[in-house]
PDB file with SEQRES, HELIX, SHEET and CRYST1 records, atoms N, CA, C and O in Angstrom:
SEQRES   1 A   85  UNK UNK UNK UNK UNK UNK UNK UNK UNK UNK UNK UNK UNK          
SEQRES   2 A   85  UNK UNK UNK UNK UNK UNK UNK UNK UNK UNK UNK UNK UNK          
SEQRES   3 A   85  UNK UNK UNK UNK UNK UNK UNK UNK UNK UNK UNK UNK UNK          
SEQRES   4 A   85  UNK UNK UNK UNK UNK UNK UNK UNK UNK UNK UNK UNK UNK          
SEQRES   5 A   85  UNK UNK UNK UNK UNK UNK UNK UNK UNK UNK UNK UNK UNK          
SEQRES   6 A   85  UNK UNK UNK UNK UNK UNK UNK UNK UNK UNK UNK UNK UNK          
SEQRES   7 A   85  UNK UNK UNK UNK UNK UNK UNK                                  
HELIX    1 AA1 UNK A    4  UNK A   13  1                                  10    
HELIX    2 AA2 UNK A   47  UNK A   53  1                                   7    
HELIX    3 AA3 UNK A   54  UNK A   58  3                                   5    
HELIX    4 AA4 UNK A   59  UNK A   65  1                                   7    
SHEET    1 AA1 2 UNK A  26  UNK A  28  0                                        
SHEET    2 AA1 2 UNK A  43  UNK A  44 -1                                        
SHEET    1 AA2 2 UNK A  31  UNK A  33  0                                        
SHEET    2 AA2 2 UNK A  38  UNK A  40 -1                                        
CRYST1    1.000    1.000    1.000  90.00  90.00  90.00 P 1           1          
ATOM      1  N   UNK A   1       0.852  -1.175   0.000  1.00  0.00           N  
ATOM      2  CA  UNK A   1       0.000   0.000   0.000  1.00  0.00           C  
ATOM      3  C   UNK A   1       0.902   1.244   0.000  1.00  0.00           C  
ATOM      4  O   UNK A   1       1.958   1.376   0.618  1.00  0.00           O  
ATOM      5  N   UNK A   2       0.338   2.068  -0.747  1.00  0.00           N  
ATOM      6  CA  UNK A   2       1.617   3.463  -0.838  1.00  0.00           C  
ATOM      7  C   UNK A   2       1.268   4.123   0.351  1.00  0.00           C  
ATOM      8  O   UNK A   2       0.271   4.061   1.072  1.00  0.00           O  
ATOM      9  N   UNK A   3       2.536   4.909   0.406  1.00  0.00           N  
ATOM     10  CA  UNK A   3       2.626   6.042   1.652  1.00  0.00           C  
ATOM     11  C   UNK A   3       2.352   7.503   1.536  1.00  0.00           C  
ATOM     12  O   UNK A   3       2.037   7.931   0.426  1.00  0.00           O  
ATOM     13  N   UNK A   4       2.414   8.134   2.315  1.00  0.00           N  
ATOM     14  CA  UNK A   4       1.681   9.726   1.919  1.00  0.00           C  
ATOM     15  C   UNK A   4       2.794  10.532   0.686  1.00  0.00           C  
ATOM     16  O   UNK A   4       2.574  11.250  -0.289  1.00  0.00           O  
ATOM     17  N   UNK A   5       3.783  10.097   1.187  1.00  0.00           N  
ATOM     18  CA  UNK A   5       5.231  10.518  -0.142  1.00  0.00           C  
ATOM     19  C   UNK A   5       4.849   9.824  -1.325  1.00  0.00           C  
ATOM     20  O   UNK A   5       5.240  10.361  -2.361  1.00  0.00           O  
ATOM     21  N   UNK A   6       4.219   8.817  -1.447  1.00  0.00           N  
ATOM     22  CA  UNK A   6       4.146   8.605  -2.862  1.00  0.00           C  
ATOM     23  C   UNK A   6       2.926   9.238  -2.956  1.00  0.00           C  
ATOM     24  O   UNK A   6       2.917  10.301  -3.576  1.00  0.00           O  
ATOM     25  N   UNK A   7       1.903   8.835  -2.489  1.00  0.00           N  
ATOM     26  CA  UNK A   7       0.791   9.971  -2.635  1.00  0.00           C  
ATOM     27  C   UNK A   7       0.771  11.580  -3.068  1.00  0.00           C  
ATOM     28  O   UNK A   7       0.077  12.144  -3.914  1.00  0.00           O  
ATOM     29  N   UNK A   8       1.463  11.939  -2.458  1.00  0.00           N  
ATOM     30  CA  UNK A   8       2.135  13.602  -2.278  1.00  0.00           C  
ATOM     31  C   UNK A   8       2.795  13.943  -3.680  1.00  0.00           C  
ATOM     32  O   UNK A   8       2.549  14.880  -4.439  1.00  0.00           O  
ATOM     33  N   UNK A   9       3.815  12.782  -3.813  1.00  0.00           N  
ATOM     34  CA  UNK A   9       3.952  12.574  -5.421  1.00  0.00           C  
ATOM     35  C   UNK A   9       3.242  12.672  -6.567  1.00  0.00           C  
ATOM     36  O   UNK A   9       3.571  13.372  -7.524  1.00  0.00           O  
ATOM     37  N   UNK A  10       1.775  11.635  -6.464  1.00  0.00           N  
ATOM     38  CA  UNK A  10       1.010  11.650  -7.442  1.00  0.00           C  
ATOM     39  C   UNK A  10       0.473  13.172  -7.702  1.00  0.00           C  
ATOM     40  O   UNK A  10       0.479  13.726  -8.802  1.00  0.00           O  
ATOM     41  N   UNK A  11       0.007  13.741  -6.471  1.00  0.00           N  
ATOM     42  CA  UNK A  11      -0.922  14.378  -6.454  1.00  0.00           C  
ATOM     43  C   UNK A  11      -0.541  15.763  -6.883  1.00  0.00           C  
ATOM     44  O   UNK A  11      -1.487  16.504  -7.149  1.00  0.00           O  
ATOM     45  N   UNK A  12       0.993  16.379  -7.031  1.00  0.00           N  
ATOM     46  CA  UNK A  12       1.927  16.839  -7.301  1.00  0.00           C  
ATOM     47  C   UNK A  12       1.853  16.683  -8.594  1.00  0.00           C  
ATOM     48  O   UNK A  12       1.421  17.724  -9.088  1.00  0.00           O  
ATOM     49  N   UNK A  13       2.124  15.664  -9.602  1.00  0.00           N  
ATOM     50  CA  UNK A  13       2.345  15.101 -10.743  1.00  0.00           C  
ATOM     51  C   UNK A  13       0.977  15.487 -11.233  1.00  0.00           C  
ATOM     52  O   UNK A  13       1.222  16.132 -12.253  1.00  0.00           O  
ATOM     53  N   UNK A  14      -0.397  15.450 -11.066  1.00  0.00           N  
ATOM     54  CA  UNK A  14      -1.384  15.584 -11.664  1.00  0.00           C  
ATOM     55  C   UNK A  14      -1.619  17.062 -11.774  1.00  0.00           C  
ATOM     56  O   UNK A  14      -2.136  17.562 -12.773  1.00  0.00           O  
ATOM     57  N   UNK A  15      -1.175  17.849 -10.581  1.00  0.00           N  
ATOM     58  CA  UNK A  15      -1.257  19.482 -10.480  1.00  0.00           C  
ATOM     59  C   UNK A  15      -2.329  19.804  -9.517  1.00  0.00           C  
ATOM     60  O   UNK A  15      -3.227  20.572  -9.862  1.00  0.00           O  
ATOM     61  N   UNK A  16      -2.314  19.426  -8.664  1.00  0.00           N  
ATOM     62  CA  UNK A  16      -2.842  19.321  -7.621  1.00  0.00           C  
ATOM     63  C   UNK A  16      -2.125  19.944  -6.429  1.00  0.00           C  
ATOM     64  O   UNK A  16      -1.008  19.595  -6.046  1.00  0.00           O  
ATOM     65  N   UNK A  17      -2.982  21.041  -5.798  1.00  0.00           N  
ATOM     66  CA  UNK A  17      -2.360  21.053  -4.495  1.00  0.00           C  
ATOM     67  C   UNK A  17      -3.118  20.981  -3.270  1.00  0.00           C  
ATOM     68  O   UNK A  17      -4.321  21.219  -3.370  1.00  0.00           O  
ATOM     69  N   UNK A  18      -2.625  20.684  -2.074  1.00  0.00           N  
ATOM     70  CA  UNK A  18      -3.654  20.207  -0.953  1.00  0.00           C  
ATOM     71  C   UNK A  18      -4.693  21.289  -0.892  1.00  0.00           C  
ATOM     72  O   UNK A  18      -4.570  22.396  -1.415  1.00  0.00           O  
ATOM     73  N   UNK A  19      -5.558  20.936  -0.316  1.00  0.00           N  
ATOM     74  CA  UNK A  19      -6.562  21.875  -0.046  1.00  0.00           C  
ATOM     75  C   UNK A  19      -7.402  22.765  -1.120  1.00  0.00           C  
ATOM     76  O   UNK A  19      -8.359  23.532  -1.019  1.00  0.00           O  
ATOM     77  N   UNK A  20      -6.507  22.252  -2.315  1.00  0.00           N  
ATOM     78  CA  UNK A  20      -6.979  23.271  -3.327  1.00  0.00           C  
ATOM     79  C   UNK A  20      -8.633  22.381  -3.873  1.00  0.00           C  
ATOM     80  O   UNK A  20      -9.400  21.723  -3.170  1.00  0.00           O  
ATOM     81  N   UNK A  21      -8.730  22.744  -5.527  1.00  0.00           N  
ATOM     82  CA  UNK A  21      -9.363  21.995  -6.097  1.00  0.00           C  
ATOM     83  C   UNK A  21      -9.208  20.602  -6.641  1.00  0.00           C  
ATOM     84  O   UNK A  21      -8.045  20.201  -6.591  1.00  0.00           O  
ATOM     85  N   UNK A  22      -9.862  19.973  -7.020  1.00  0.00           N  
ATOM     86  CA  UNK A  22     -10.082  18.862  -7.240  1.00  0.00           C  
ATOM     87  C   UNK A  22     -10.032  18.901  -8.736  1.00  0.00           C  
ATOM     88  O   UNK A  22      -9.417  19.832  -9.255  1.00  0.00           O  
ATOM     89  N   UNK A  23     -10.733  17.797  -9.655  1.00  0.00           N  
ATOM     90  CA  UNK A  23     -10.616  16.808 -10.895  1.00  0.00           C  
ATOM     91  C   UNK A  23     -12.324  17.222 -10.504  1.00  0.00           C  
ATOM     92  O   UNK A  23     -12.914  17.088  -9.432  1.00  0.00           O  
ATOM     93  N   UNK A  24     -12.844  17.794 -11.893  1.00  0.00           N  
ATOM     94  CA  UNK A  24     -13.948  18.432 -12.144  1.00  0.00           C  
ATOM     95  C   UNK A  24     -14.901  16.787 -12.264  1.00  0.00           C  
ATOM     96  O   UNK A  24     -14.428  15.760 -12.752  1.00  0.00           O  
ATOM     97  N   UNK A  25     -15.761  16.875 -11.905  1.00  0.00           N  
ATOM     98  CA  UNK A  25     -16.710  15.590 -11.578  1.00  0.00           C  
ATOM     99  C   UNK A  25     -16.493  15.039 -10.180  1.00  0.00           C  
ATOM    100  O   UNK A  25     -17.399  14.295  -9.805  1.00  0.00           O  
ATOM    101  N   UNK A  26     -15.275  15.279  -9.130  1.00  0.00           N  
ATOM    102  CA  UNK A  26     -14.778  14.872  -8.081  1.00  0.00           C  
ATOM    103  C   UNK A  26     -15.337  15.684  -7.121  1.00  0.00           C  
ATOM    104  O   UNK A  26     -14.948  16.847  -7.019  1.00  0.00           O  
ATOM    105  N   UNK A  27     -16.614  15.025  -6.051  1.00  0.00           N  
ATOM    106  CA  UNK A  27     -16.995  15.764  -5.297  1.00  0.00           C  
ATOM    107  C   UNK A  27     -16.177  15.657  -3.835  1.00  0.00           C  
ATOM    108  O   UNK A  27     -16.765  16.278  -2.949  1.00  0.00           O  
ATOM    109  N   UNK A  28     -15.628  15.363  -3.641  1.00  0.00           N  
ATOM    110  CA  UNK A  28     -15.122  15.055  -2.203  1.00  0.00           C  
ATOM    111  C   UNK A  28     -14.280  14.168  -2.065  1.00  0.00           C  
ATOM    112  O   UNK A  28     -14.645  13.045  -2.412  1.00  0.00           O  
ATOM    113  N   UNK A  29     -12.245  14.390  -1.283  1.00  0.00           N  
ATOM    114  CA  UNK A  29     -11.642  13.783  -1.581  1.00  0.00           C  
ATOM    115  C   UNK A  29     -10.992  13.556  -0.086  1.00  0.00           C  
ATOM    116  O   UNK A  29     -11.293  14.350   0.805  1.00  0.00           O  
ATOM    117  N   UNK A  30     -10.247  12.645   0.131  1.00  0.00           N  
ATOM    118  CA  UNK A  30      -9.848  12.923   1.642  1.00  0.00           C  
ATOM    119  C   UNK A  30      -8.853  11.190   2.108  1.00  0.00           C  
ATOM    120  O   UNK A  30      -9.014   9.976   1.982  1.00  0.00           O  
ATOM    121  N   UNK A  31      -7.815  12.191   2.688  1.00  0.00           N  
ATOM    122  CA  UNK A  31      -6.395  10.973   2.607  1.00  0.00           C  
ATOM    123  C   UNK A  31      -6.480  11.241   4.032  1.00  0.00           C  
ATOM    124  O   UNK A  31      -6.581  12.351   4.555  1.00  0.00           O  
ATOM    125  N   UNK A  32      -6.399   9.457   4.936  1.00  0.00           N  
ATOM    126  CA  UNK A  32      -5.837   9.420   6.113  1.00  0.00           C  
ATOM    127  C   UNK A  32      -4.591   8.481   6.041  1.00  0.00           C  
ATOM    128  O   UNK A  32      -4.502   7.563   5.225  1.00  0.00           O  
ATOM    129  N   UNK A  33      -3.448   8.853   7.152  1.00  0.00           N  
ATOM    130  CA  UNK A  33      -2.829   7.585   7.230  1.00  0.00           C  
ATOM    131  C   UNK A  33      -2.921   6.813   8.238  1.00  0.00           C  
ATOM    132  O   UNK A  33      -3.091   7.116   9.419  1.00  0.00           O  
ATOM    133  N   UNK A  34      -2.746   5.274   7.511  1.00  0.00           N  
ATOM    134  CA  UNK A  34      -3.036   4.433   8.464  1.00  0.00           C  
ATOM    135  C   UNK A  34      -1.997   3.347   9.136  1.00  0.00           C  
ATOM    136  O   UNK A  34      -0.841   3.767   9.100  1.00  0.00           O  
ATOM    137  N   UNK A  35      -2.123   2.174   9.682  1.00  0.00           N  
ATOM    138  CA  UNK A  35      -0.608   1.829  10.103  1.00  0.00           C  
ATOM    139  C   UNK A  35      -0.206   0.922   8.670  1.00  0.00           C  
ATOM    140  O   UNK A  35       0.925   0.438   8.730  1.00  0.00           O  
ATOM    141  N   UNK A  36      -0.703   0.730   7.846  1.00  0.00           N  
ATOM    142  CA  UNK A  36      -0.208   0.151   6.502  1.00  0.00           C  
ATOM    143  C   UNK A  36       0.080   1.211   5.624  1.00  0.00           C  
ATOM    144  O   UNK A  36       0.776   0.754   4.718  1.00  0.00           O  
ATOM    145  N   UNK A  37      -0.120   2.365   5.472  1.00  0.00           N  
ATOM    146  CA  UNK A  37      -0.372   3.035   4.478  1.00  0.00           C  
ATOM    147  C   UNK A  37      -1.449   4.467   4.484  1.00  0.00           C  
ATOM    148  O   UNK A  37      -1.725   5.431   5.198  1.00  0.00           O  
ATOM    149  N   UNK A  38      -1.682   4.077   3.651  1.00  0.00           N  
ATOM    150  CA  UNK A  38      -2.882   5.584   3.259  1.00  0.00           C  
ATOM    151  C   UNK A  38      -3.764   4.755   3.005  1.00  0.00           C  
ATOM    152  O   UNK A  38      -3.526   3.633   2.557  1.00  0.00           O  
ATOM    153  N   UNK A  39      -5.954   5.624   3.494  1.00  0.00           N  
ATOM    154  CA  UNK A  39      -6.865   5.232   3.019  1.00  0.00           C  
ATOM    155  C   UNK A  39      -7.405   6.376   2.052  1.00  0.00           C  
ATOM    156  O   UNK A  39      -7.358   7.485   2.584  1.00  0.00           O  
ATOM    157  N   UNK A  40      -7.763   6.367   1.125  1.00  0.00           N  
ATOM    158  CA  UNK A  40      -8.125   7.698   0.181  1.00  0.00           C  
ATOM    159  C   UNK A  40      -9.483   7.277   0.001  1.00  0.00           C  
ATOM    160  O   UNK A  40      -9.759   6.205  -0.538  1.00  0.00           O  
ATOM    161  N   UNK A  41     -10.487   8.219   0.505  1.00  0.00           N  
ATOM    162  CA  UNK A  41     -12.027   8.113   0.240  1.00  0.00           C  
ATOM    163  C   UNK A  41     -12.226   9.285  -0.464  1.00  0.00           C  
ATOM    164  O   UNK A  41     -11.904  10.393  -0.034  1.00  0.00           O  
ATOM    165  N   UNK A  42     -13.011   8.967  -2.073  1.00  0.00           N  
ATOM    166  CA  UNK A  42     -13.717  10.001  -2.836  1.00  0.00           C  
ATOM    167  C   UNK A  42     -15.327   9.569  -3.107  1.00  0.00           C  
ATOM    168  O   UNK A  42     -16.001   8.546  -3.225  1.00  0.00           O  
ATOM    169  N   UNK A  43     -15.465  10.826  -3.123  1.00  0.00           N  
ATOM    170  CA  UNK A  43     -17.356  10.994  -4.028  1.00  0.00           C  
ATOM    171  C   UNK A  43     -17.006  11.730  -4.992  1.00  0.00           C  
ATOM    172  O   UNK A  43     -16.393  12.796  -4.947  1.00  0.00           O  
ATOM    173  N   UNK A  44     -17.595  10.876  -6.326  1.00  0.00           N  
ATOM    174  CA  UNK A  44     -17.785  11.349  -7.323  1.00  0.00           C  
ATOM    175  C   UNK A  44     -19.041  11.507  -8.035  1.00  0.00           C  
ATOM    176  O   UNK A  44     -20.072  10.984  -7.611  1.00  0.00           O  
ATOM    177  N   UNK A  45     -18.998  12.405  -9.405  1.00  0.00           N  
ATOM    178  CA  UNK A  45     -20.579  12.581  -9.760  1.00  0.00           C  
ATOM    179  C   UNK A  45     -21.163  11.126 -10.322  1.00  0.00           C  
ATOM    180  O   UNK A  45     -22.194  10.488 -10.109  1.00  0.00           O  
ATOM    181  N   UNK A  46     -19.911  10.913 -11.197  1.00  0.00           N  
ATOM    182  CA  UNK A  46     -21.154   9.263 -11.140  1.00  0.00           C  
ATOM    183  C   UNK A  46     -19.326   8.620 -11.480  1.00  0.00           C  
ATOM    184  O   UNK A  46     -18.269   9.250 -11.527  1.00  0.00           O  
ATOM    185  N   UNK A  47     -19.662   6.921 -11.690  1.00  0.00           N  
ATOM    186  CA  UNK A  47     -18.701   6.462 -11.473  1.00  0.00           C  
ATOM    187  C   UNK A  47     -18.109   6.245 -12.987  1.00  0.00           C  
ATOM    188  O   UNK A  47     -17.017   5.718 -13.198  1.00  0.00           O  
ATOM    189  N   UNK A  48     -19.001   6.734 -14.021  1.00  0.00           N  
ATOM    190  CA  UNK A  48     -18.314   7.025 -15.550  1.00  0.00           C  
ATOM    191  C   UNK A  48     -16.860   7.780 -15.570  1.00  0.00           C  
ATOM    192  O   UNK A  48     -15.853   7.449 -16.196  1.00  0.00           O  
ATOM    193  N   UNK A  49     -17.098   9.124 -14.517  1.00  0.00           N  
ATOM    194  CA  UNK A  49     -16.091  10.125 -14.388  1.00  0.00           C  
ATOM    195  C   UNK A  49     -14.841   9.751 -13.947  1.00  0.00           C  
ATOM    196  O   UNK A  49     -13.747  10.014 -14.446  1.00  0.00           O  
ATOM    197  N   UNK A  50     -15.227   8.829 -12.527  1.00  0.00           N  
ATOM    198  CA  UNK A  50     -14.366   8.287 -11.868  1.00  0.00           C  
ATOM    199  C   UNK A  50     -13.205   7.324 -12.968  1.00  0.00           C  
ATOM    200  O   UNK A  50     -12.033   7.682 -13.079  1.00  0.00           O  
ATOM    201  N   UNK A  51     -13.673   6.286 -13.595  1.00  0.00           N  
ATOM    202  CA  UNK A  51     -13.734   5.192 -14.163  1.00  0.00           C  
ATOM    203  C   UNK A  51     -12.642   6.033 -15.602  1.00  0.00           C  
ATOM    204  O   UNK A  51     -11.913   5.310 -16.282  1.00  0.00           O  
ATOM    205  N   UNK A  52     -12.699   7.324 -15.818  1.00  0.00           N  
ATOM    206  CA  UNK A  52     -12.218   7.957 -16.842  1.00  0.00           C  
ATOM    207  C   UNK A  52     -11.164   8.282 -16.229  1.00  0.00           C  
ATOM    208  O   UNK A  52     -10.358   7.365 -16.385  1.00  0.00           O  
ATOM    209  N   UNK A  53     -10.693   9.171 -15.556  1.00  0.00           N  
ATOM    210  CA  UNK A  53      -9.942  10.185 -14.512  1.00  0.00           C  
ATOM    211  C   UNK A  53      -9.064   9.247 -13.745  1.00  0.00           C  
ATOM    212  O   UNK A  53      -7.937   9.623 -13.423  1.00  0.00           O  
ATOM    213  N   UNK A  54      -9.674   7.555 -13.295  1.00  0.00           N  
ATOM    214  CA  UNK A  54      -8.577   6.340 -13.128  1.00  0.00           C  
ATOM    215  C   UNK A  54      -7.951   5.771 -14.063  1.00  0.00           C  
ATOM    216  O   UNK A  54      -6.992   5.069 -13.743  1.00  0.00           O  
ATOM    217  N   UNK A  55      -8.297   5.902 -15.441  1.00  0.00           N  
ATOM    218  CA  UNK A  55      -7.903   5.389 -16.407  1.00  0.00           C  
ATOM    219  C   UNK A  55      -6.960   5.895 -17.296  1.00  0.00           C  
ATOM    220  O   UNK A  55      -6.163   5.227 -17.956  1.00  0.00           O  
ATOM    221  N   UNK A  56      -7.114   7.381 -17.281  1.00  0.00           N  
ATOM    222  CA  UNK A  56      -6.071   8.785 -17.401  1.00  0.00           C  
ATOM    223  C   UNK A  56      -4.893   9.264 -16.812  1.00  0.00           C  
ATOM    224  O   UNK A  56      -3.854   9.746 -17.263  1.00  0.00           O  
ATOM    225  N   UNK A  57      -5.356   8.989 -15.586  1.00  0.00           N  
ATOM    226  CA  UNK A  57      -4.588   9.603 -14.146  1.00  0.00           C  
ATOM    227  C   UNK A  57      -3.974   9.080 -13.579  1.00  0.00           C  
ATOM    228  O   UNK A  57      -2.745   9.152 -13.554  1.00  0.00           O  
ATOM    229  N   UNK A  58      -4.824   8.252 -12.826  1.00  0.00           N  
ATOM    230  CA  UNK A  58      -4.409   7.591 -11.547  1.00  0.00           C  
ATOM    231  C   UNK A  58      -3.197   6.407 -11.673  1.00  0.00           C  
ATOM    232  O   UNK A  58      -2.140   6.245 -11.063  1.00  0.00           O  
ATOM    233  N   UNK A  59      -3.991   5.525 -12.959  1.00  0.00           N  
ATOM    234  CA  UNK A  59      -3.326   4.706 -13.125  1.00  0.00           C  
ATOM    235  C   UNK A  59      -1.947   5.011 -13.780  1.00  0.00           C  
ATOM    236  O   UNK A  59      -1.004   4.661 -13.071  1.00  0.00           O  
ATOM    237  N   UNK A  60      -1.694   5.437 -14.668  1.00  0.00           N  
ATOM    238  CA  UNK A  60      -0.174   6.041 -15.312  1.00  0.00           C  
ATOM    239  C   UNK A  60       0.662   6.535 -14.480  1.00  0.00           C  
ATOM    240  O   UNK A  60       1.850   6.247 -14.626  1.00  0.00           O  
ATOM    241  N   UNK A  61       0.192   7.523 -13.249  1.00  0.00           N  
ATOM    242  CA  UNK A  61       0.725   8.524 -12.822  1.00  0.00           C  
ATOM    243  C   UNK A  61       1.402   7.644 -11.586  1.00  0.00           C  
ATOM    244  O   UNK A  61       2.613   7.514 -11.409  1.00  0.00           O  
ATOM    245  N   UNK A  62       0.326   7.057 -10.754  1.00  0.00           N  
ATOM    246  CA  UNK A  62       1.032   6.135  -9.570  1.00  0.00           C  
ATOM    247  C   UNK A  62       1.551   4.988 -10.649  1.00  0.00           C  
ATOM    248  O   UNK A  62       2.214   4.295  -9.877  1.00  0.00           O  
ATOM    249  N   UNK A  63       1.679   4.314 -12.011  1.00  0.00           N  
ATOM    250  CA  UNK A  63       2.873   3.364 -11.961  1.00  0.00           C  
ATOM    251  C   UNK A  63       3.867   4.910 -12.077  1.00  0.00           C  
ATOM    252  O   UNK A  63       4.252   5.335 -10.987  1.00  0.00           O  
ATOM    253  N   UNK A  64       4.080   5.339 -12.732  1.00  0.00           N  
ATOM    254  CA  UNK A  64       5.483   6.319 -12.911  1.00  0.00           C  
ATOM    255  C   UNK A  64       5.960   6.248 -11.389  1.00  0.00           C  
ATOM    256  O   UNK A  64       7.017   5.660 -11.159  1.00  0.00           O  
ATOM    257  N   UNK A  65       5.265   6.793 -10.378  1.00  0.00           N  
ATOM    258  CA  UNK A  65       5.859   7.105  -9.141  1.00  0.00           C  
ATOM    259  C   UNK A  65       6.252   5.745  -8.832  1.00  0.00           C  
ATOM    260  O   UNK A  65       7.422   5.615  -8.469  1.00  0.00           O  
ATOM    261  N   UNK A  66       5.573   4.758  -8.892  1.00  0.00           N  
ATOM    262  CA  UNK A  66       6.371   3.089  -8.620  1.00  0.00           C  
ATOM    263  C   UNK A  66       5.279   2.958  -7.192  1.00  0.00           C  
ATOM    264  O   UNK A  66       5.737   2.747  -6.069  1.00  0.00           O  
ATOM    265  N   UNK A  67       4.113   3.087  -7.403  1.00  0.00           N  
ATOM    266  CA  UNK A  67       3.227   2.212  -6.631  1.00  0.00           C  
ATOM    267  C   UNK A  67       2.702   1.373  -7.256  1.00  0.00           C  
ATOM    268  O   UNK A  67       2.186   1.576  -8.355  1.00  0.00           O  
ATOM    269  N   UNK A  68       2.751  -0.195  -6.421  1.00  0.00           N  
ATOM    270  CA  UNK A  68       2.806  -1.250  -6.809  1.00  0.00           C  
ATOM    271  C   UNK A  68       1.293  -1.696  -7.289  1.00  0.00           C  
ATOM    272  O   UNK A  68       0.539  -1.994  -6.363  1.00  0.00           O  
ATOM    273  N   UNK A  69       0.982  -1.744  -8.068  1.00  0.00           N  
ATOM    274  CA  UNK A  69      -0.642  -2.553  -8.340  1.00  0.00           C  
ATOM    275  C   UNK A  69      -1.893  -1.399  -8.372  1.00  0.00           C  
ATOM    276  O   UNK A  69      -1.769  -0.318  -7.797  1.00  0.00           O  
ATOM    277  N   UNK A  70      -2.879  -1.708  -8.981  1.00  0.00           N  
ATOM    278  CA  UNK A  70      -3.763  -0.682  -8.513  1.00  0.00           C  
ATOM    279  C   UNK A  70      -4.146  -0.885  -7.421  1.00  0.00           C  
ATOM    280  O   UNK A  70      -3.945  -1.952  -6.840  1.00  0.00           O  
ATOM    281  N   UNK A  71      -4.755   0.069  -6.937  1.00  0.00           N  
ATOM    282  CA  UNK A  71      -5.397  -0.152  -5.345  1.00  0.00           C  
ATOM    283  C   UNK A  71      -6.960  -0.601  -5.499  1.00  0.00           C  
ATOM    284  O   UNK A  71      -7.685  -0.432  -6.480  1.00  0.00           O  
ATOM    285  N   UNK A  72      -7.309  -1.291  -4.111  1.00  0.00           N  
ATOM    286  CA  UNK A  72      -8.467  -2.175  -3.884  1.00  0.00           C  
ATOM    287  C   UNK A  72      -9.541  -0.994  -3.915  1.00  0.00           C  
ATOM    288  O   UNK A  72      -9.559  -0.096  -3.074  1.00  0.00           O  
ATOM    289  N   UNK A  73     -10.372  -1.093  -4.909  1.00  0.00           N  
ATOM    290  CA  UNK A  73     -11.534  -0.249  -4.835  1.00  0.00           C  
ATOM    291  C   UNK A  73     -12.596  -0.700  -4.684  1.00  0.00           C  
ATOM    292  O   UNK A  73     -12.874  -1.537  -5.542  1.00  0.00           O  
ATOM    293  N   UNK A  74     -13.723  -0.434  -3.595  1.00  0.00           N  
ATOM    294  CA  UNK A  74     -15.184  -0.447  -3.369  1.00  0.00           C  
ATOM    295  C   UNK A  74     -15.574   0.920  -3.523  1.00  0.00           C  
ATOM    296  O   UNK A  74     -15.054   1.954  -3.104  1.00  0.00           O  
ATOM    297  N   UNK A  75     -16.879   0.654  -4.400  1.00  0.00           N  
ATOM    298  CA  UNK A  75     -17.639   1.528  -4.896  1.00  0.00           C  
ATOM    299  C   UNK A  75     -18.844   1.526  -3.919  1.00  0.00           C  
ATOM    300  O   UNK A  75     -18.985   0.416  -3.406  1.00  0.00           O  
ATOM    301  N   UNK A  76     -19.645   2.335  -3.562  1.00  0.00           N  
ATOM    302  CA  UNK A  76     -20.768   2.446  -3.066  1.00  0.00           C  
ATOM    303  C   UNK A  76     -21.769   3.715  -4.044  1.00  0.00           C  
ATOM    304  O   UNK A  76     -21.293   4.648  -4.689  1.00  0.00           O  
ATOM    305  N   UNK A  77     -23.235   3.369  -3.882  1.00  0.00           N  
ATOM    306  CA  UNK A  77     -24.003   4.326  -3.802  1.00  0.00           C  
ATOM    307  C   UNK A  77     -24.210   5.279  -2.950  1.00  0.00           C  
ATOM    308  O   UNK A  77     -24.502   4.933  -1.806  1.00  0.00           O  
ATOM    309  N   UNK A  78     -24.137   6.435  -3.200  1.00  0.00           N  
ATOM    310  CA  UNK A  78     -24.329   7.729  -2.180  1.00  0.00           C  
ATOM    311  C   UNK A  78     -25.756   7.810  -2.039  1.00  0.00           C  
ATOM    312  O   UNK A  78     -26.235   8.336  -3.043  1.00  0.00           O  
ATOM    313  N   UNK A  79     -26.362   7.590  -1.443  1.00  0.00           N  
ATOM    314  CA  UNK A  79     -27.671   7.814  -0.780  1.00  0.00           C  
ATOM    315  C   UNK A  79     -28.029   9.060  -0.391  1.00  0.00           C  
ATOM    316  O   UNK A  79     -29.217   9.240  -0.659  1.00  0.00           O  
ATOM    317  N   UNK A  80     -27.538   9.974   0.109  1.00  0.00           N  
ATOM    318  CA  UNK A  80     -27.572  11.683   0.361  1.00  0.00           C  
ATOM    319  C   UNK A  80     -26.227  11.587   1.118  1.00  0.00           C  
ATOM    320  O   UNK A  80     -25.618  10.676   1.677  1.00  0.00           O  
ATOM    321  N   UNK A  81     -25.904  13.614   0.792  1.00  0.00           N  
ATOM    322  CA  UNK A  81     -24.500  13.555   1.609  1.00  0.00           C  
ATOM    323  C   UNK A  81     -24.798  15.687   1.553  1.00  0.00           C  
ATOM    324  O   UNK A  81     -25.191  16.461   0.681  1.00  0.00           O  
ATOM    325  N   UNK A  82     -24.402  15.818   2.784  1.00  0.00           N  
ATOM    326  CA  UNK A  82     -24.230  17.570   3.378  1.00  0.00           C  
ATOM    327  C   UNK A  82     -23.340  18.407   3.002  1.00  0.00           C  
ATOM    328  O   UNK A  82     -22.471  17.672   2.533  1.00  0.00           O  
ATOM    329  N   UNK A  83     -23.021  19.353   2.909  1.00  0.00           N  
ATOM    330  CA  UNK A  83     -22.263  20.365   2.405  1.00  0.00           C  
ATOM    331  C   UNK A  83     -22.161  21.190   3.994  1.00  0.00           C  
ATOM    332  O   UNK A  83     -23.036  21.071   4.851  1.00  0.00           O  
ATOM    333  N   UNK A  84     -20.886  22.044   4.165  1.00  0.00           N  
ATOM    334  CA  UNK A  84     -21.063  23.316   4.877  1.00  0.00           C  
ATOM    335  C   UNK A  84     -22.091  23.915   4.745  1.00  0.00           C  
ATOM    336  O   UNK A  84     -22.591  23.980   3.622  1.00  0.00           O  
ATOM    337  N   UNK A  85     -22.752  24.569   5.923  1.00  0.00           N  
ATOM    338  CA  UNK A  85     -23.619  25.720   5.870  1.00  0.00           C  
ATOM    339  C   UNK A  85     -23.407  27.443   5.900  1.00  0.00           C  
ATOM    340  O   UNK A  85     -24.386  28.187   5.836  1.00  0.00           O  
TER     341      UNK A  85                                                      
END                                                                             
């Protein structure tokens, strides 16, 4: 499982900076670390976008950095979700 440095890497490599914006269709993005690694939870607008933007991105960009395999993805349905007020 990659670490926040390779992460930090990718996310760097795509043009990304923390806190900033996101990958247009990407509603909500958010990296913890854990004692293996990093967990990265996103909401997206639907999983076409996703499914594009992994296929573009994710995948090319983490092999270049040299993370090993794709990572284990579960998909869920969003049922409702809140915004700031």
């Amino acid at each position: 499982m990659p670490d926040h440095r390779s992460y930090d890497e990718v996310i760097a490599r795509m043009g990304f900076t923390p806190e900033g914006p996101g990958e247009p269709g990407g509603l909500f993005h958010w990296v913890a670390t854990t004692d293996d690694g990093i967990r990265v939870t996103d909401v997206w607008q639907t999983r076409e976008i996703f499914d594009k933007f992994a296929a573009e991105k994710i995948g090319p960009i983490t092999a270049e950095v040299g993370v090993p395999g794709p990572p284990k993805v579960t998909f869920y349905e969003v049922h409702n979700y809140l915004t700031t007020g």
